[in-house]
C-alpha positions as CSV (number, residue, x, y, z in Angstrom):
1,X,0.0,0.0,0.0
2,X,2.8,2.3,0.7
3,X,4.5,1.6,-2.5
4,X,0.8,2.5,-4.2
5,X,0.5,5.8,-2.5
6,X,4.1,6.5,-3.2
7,X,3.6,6.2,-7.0
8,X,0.5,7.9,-6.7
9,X,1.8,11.4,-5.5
10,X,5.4,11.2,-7.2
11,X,2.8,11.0,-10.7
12,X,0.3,13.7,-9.6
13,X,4.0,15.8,-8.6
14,X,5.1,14.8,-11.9
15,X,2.0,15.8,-13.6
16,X,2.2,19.5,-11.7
17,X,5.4,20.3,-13.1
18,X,4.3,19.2,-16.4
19,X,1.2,21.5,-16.5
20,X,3.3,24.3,-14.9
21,X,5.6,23.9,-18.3
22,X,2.7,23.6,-20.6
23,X,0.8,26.8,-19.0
24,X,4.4,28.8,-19.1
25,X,4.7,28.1,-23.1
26,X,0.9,29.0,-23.6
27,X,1.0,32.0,-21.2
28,X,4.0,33.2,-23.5
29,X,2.1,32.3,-26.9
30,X,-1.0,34.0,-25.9
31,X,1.1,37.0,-24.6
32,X,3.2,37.1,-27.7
33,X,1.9,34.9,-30.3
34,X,5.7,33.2,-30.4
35,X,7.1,29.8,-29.6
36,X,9.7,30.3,-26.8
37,X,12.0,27.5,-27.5
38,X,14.4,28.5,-24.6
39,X,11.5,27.9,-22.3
40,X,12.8,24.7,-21.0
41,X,16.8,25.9,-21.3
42,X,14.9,28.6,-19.1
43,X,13.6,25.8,-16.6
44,X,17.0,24.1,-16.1
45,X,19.2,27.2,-15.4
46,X,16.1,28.1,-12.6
47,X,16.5,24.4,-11.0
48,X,20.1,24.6,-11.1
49,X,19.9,27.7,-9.1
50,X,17.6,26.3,-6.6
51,X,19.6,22.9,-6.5
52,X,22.4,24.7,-5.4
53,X,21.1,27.1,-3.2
54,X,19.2,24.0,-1.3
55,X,22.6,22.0,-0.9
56,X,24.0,25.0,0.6
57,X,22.3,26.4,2.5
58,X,20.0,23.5,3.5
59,X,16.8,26.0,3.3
60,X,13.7,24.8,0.4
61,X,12.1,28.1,0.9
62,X,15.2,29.8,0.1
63,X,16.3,27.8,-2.7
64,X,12.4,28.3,-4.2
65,X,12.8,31.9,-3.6
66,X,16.0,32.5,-5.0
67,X,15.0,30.5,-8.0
68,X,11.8,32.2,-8.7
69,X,13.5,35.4,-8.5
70,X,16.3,34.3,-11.0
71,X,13.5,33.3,-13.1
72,X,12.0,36.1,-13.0
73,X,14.5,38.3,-14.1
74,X,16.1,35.7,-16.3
75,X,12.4,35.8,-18.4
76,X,12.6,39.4,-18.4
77,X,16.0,39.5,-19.7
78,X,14.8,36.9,-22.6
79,X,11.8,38.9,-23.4
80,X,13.2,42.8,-23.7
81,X,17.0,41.3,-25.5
82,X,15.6,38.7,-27.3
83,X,11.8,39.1,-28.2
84,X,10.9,42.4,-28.1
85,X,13.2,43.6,-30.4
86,X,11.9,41.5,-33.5
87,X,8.0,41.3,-32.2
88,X,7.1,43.0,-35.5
89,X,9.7,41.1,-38.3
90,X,8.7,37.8,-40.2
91,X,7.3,34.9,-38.3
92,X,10.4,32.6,-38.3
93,X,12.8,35.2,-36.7
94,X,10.9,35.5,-33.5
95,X,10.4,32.0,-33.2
96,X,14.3,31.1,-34.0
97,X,15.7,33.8,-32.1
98,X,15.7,32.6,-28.8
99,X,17.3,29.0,-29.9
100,X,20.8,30.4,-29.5
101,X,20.6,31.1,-26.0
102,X,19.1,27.7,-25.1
103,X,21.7,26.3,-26.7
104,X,24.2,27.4,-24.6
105,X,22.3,26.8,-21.4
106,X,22.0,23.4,-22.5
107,X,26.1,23.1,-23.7
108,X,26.4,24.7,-20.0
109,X,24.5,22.8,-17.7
110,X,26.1,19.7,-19.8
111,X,29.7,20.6,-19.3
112,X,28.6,21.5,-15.4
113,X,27.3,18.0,-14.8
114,X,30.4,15.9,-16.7
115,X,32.3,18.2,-13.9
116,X,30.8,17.2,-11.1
117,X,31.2,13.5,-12.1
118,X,35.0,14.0,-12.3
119,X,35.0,15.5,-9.1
């Protein structure tokens, strides 16, 4: 039975962050009418901070706090650098644009983890 309730809310946690993802990218079509593909770069680098912030400091509420703060201004960043500026050009720049920067989160947070392993 314990095994059964286990499953039960690690899938309905699961499901949460999933929905949480899906509403971000249709928050940001709606807002925008573009396909943020660096919205799950975006997710990483945020986890990453709160990861670290948790093993450090040993705090959840901090880590969550500092995370959604970093996200915060880490969207805001995206959106006035990268978006804003080509709002009004052809539909595939917009969409395209913010590849690049996912990218590199992604080369990032790779090269971070094959780091800690050889640690």
């Amino acid at each position: 039975m314990t095994k059964f309730i286990d499953l039960t809310l690690s899938g309905i946690s699961d499901g949460a962050v999933y929905a949480a993802v899906a509403l971000a990218l249709v928050l940001i079509w709606r807002a925008t009418r573009i396909v943020n593909f660096a919205q799950g770069a975006m997710l990483m680098i945020t986890t990453f901070i709160a990861s670290a912030i948790i093993s450090s400091s040993g705090s959840y509420w901090l880590g969550f706090a500092v995370a959604l703060a970093a996200g915060l201004v880490f969207g805001a960043l995206v959106e006035r650098i990268l978006i804003r500026p080509v709002e009004s050009a052809p539909p595939l720049k917009p969409t395209t644009r913010p590849v690049a920067p996912a990218g590199t989160e992604d080369s990032s947070a790779a090269y971070r983890s094959a780091a800690e392993k050889l640690i």
